[in-house]
NUTOR-106280 format. One record per residue (C-alpha): residue in one letter; x negated, y, z negated. Coordinates in steps of 0.001 Angstrom, whole numbers, plus 500000, padded with zeros to 6 digits. Layout:
<rs>
aXYZ ...
</rs>
This chain:
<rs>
x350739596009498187 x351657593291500945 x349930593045504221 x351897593475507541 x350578592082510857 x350413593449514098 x348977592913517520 x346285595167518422 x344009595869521301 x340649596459520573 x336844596503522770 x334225594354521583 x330446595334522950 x328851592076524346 x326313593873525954 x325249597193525787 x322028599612526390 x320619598543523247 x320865595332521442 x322286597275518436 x325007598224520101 x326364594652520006 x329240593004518175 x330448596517517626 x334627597212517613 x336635599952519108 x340536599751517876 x342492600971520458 x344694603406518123 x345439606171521069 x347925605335523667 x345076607274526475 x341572607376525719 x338554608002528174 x335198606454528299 x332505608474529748 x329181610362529321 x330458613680528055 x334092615112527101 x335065611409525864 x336962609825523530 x334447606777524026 x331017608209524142 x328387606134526062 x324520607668526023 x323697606072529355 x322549607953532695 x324734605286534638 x327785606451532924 x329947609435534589 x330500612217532058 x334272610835532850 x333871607947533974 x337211605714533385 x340707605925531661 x342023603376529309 x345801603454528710 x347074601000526040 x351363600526525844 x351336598918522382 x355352598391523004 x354717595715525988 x350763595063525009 x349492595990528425 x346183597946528872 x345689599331532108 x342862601262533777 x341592604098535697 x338286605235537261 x338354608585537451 x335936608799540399 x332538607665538450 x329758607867540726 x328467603990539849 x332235602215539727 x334325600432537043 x333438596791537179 x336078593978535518 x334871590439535417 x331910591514537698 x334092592931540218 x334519596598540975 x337955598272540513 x339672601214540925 x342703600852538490 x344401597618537188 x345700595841534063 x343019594365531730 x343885591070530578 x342976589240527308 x339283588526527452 x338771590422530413 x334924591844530700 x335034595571531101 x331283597205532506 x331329600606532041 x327225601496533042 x324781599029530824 x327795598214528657 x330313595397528873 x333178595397526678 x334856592281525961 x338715593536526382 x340674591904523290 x344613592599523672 x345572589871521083 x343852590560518204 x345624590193514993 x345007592956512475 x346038593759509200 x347560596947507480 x347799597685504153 x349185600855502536 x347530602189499370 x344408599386499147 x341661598604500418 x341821594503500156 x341440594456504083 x337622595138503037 x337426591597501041 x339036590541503926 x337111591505506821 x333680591379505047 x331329593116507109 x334077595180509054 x335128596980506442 x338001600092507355 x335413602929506648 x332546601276509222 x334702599536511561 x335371601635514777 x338298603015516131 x338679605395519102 x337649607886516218 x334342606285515889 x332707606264512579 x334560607598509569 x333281611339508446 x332840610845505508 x330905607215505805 x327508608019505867 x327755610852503535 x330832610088501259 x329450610695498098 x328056614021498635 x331563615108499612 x333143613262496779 x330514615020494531 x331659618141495982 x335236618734495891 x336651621724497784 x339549623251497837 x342260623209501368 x342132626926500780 x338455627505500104 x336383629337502391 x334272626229502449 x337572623882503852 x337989626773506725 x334554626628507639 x334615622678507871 x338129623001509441 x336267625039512247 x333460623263512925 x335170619857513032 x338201618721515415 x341677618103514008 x342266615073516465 x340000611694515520 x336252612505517098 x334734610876519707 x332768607227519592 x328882607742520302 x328500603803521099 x325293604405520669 x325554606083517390 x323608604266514121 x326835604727512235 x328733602585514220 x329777599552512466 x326863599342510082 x327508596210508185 x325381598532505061 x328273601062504482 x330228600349501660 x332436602562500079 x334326601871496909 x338006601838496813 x338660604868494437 x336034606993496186 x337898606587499880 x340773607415498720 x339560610290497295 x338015611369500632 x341000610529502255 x342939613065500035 x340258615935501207 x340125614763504656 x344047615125504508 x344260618558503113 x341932619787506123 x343617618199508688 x346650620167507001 x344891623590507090 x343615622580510647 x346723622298511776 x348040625428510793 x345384626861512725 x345845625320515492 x349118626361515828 x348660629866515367 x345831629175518463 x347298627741521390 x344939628712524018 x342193626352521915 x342120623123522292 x340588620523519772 x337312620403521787 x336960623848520996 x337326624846524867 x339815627088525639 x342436627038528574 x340559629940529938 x336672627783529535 x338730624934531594 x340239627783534368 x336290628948534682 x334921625563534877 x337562623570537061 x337219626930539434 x333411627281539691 x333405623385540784 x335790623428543058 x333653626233544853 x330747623979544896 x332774621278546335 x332706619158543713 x336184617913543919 x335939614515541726 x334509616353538944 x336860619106538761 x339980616527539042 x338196615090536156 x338325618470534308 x341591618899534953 x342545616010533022 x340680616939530153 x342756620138530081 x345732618418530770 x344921616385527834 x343894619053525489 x346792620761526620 x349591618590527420 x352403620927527267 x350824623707529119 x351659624772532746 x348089625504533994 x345909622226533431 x348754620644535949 x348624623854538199 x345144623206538393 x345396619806539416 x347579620222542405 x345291622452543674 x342331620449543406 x344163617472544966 x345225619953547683 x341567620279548430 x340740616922548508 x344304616659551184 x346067614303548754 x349035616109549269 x351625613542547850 x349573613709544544 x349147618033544509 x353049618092544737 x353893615731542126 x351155617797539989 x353078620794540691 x356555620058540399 x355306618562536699 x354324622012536233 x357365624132536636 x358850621707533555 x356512623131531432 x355647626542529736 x354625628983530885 x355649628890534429 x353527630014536872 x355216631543540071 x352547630798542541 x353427627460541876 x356378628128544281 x354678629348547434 x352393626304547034 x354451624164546637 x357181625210549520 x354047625290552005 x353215621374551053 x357010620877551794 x356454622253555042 x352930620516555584 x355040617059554411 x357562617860556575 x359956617866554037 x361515621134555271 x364913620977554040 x363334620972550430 x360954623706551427 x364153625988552399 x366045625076549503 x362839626058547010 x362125628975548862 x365718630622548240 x365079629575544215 x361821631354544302 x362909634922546022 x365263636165543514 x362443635207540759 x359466637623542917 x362019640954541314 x361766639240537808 x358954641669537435 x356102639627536419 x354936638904539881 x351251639455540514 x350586641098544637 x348901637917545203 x352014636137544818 x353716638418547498 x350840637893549416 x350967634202549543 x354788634216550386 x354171636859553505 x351429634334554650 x354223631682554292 x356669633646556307 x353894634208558774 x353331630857559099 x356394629017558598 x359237631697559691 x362031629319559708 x361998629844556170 x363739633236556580 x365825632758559823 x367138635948559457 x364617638779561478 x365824641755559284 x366292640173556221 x362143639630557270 x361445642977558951 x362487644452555360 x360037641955553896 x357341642951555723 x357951646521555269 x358367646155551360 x354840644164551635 x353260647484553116 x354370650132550486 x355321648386547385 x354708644805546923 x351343644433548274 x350316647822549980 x346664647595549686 x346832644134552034 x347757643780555581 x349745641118555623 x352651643380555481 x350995644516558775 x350774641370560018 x353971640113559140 x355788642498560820 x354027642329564538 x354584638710564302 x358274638777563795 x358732642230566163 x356560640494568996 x358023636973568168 x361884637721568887 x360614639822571680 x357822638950573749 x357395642021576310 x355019643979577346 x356612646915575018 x357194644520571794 x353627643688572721 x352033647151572442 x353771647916569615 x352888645215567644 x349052645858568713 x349839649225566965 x350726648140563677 x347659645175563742 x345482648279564198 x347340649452560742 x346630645977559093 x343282646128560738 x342223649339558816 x342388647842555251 x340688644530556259 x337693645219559103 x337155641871559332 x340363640034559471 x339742637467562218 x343775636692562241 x344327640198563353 x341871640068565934 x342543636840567426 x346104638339567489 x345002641568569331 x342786638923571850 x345878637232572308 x348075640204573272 x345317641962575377 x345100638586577215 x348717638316577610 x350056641828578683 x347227643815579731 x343382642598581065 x340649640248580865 x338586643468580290 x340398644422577301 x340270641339575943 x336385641063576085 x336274645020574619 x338248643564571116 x336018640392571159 x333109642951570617 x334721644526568485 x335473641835566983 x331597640380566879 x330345643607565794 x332587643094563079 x331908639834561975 x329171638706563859 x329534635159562410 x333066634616562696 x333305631358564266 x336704632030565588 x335019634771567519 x332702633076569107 x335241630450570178 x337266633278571614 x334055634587573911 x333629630636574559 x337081630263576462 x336524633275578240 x333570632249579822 x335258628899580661 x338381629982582047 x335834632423584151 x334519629499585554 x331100630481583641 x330734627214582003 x326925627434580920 x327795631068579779 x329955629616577267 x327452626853575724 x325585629762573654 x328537630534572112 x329491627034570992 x326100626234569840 x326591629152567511 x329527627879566636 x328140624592565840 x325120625850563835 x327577628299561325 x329395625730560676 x327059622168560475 x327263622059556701 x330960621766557287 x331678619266559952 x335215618747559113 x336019622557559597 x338268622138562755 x336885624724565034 x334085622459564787 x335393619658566427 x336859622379568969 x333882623371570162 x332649619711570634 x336071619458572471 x334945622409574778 x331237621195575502 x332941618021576212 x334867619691579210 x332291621439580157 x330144618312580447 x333220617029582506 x332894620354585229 x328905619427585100 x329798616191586082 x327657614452582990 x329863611841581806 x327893610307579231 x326926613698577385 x331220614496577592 x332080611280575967 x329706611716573582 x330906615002572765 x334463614117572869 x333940611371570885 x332571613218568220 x335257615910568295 x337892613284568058 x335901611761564908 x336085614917563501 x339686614948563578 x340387616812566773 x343332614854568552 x343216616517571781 x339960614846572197 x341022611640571127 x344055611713573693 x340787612587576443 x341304610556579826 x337347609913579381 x338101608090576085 x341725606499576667 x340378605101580390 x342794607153582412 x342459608152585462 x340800611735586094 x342764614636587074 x340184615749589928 x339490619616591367 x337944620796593931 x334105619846591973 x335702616021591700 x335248616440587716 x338091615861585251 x340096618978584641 x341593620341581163 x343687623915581504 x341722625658578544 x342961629230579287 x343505631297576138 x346819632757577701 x348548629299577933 x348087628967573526 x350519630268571535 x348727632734568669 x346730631010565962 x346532627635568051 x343897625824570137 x343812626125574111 x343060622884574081 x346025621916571981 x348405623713574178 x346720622500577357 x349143620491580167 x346517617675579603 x347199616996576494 x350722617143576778 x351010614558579046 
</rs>
C-alpha cells in the first residue's frame, strides 16, 4: 500500500553512559512523556538522573516540543545551559544526566498500513527494533516463541500476560540491549501475526481496566499514590511528592484526587497561585472531594481574593447537609470561621454553627468550643462575655489537653480582664501540659519582659529556639529572635540586637525588619536610654504577635 509522510519529533542519543547507547531513536508518539530514573516513560539507568527528572511535551499540530524539569536534583541542561522549562528547537542538545539527546523536530517519517516495506527502507531501523516512547517491541527479542505459541484472548494464559504486562506502550530502558539492535529482524508475516496477539490482549486488557478504575497501568493504585505522596510530604520532601503527584495525575487523568493532592503539596511548598489552580481543576472532575472547598476558600482569603472566598463559601454550605461529609470537613470550615469570620457576617447564623459543631457535626472536637467563645467574646468584649467564654474554652479544653489555641486564648483573657497572677497559673498549666509547646514558652517569655525581667525571659526563648532549630522558618522562631533582639536593646548591646533582629527579619519576621536599629531611625529612648518596643501581651489581639501589634511597629 502507498506511503504517507509526516513530520515527526524524535531523540537521537549522541552521548550516553555507555557507548552502546549511541545512535539509538526515541519517536516521540505520546503528546507527554517523562524522562527519569524510575516511574518513566524514558528510562535512564544513571545515578545522576532524578527518578523524575524532566517532562517532554510534544504538540504534533504546531510541531513544538517544550520542556519541564520537574525539580531533578542535578538540572536539565539544553545546549550546555541549564533550564527550567522552554521550547526545544530543531537540533537542540538535550542532557538529561550522562546522556545528551540530539532533539530532532523535523524528521520525516514514513507510515505504511498493512506492510512492512518501511524495513527495506530504513535498513538497520527496522519498525520492530527502532524505539519509540514504548521502547523495544515485546515481542522482538522473543517473537518466535510467541508466534510458536499461539494463545487464545480468552485463555487463562492471555489473562495472566494481560496482568503482568501494562496496557499503555512500556517504558524505554535507554540502557536496555534491546534497544535498537541493528540484529533483530523479524519477517513480515510473523509481525503481523504478533501484532494480531498483541491486539487481542490489549483488547482483554482493556476490559479490565475498565472494570478497575482505582488501578492504574503501572499497577499502582490511587490509594499506593495517596500513601506515598502523604508519607513524603511528612518527611518534607516536597519536590518528590509534586513529582508523584503527577504520576497519579497521569495514571489517572480524570480523577479528582491526584489534582487534590497536588494543591496541597504546592500549598506546602507556599505556591499558592499554583495549589488553587490545582484545586479548582479538581472540582471539574469526578469524584468531587468537599474538602476541596474549605481549602480552597482559605487560599482565597490568604490571596486576598475575598469576594471569591465569600461567594465559594455560600456554594459549599448547602453541600456540608448533602450527607457525605466526613467531621473533618466540618472541622476545617469551623477553623475557617474561626479564622476568617467575615465569611459568616451574621453572629447567629454562627453561634448555631458552633453549637451544631459541639453535638452533631463534630462533637468529639473542640472547635465547636472554640468557635463559639470567639464569636460570644468577639461581638462583646467585657469582662462578663470574657468569663463566659473562658467557660466554654474549659469545655473545648477537656477533649483536647493540649490545645495550645485554647490556652493562649485563656492567657489572653486572664491577661485582659482579670490578673497577671492568673495569667502565669494557666501558663503552668499550660507547660505542664505541653511542656514543649513553643507557643508556651513564648507566652512565659513576654511576661517576664513586660515585668521588666528581661534576663528572666532569655531561658525561655532559648528553649524556644532549640525546639524549633530544625525548623527555622517556623515563625515563632523568628519571634523569639525578635524578642532577644529587644532585650539586647534594654541591655544596651547593640551589636548582639542587630544581629538578632537581623536574623528574625531573615526569617521572615517583618516587625523586625521595620526595627529602628535596622532602618537607621532614630531610637525611641526610656528612662535606661535604650530603644523601646511596647511588647505587652495585653496590647495583641488573640492568636497574634505582641510585637506585631506593638505602637512601634505601627508607626
Amino acid at each position: 500500500m502507498a506511503a504517507s509522510r509526516e513530520k515527526n519529533a524524535r531523540l537521537v542519543v549522541i552521548e550516553g553512559k555507555d557507548n552502546r547507547d549511541k545512535g539509538k531513536i526515541i519517536s516521540l508518539k505520546k503528546s507527554y512523556v517523562i524522562i527519569g530514573r524510575g516511574q518513566a516513560d524514558i528510562v535512564l539507568n544513571d545515578l545522576q538522573v532524578s527518578r523524575a527528572h524532566v517532562a517532554l511535551e510534544w504538540n504534533e499540530k504546531n510541531g513544538e516540543l517544550t520542556f519541564t524539569d520537574l525539580g531533578s536534583t542535578n538540572g536539565t541542561l539544553v545546549n550546555g545551559e541549564l533550564r527550567k522549562s522552554g521550547v526545544l528547537k530543531d537540533r537542540d542538545r538535550l542532557k538529561v544526566g550522562h546522556t545528551v539527546f540530539d532533539c530532532q523536530l523535523e524528521h520525516e517519517s514514513q507510515t505504511e498500513i498493512g506492510t512492512l516495506a518501511q524495513f527495506k527502507q530504513e535498513g538497520q531501523l527496522s519498525k520492530s527494533s527502532s524505539v519509540s516512547l514504548a521502547g523495544p517491541s515485546r515481542f522482538s527479542s522473543n517473537s518466535e516463541m510467541i508466534a510458536a505459541q499461539p494463545v487464545s484472548p480468552d485463555s487463562k494464559d492471555s489473562k495472566n500476560l494481560a496482568a503482568s504486562h501494562s496496557t499503555s506502550e512500556p517504558a524505554v530502558n535507554i540502557n536496555s540491549p534491546q534497544v535498537n539492535s541493528s540484529k533483530q529482524v523479524i519477517r513480515p508475516r510473523r509481525a503481523i501475526q504478533v501484532g494480531a496477539i498483541s491486539l487481542a490482549f490489549l483488547v482483554v486488557l482493556l476490559v479490565k481496566l475498565s472494570d478497575s478504575p482505582r488501578r492504574s497501568i503501572s499497577n499502582k493504585t490511587l490509594e499506593d499514590y495517596v500513601t506515598q505522596v502523604t508519607s513524603l510530604t511528612d518527611e518534607k520532601r516536597l519536590d518528590d511528592a509534586k513529582t508523584a503527584c503527577i504520576e497519579a495525575q497521569k495514571a489517572f487523568p480524570n480523577h479528582s484526587v491526584p489534582l487534590v493532592l497536588l494543591g496541597n503539596v504546592y500549598f506546602k511548598q507556599n505556591k499558592f497561585d499554583l495549589s488553587v489552580d490545582a484545586y479548582r481543576r479538581s472540582l471539574k472532575l469526578a469524584p468531587v472531594q468537599l474538602i476541596t472547598y474549605p481549602r480552597l476558600i482559605r487560599l482565597y482569603w490568604i490571596l486576598n481574593k475575598k469576594q471569591d472566598a465569600t461567594k465559594l463559601f455560600a456554594d459549599f454550605i448547602p453541600l456540608l447537609d448533602s450527607g457525605n461529609a466526613k467531621p473533618n470537613i466540618f472541622i476545617q470550615t469551623g477553623e475557617l470561621l474561626l479564622d476568617y469570620p467575615e465569611l459568616e457576617p451574621n453572629t447567629e447564623k454562627a453561634l448555631k454553627w458552633a453549637k451544631e459543631l459541639q453535638t452533631k457535626k463534630a462533637p468529639n472536637d473542640p472547635i465547636g468550643f472554640k468557635l463559639e467563645s470567639h464569636i460570644l467574646y468577639s461581638s462583646n468584649k467585657n469582662n462578663e462575655t470574657a468569663r463566659q467564654a473562658e467557660e466554654i474554652l474549659k469545655k473545648g479544653l477537656s477533649l483536647s489537653p493540649k490545645d495550645d489555641w485554647i490556652y493562649d486564648r485563656l492567657v489572653y483573657l486572664k491577661l485582659t480582664h482579670s490578673s497577671s497572677l492568673e495569667a502565669t497559673i494557666a501558663l503552668e498549666s499550660w507547660l505542664k501540659a505541653n511542656p514543649k509547646s513553643a507557643k508556651a514558652l513564648m507566652n512565659f517569655a513576654y511576661l517576664r519582659f513586660n515585668d521588666k525581667k528581661f534576663l528572666e525571659a532569655v531561658p525561655y526563648l532559648q528553649k524556644v529556639m532549640n525546639i524549633l532549630a530544625k525548623e527555622p522558618t517556623e515563625p515563632l522562631y523568628s519571634e523569639a529572635l525578635n524578642l532577644m533582639g529587644n532585650i539586647s536593646m534594654q541591655q544596651n548591646q547593640l551589636a548582639e540586637a542587630e544581629n538578632f533582629l537581623r536574623q528574625s527579619c531573615q526569617y521572615g519576621f517583618k516587625p523586625s525588619c521595620s526595627h529602628p536599629l535596622l532602618i537607621g531611625a532614630p531610637l525611641i529612648s526610656k528612662e535606661d536610654n535604650s530603644a523601646y518596643q511596647d511588647l505587652n501581651l495585653k496590647n495583641r489581639e488573640p492568636g497574634s504577635s505582641p510585637a506585631e501589634t506593638s505602637p512601634l511597629n505601627k508607626k
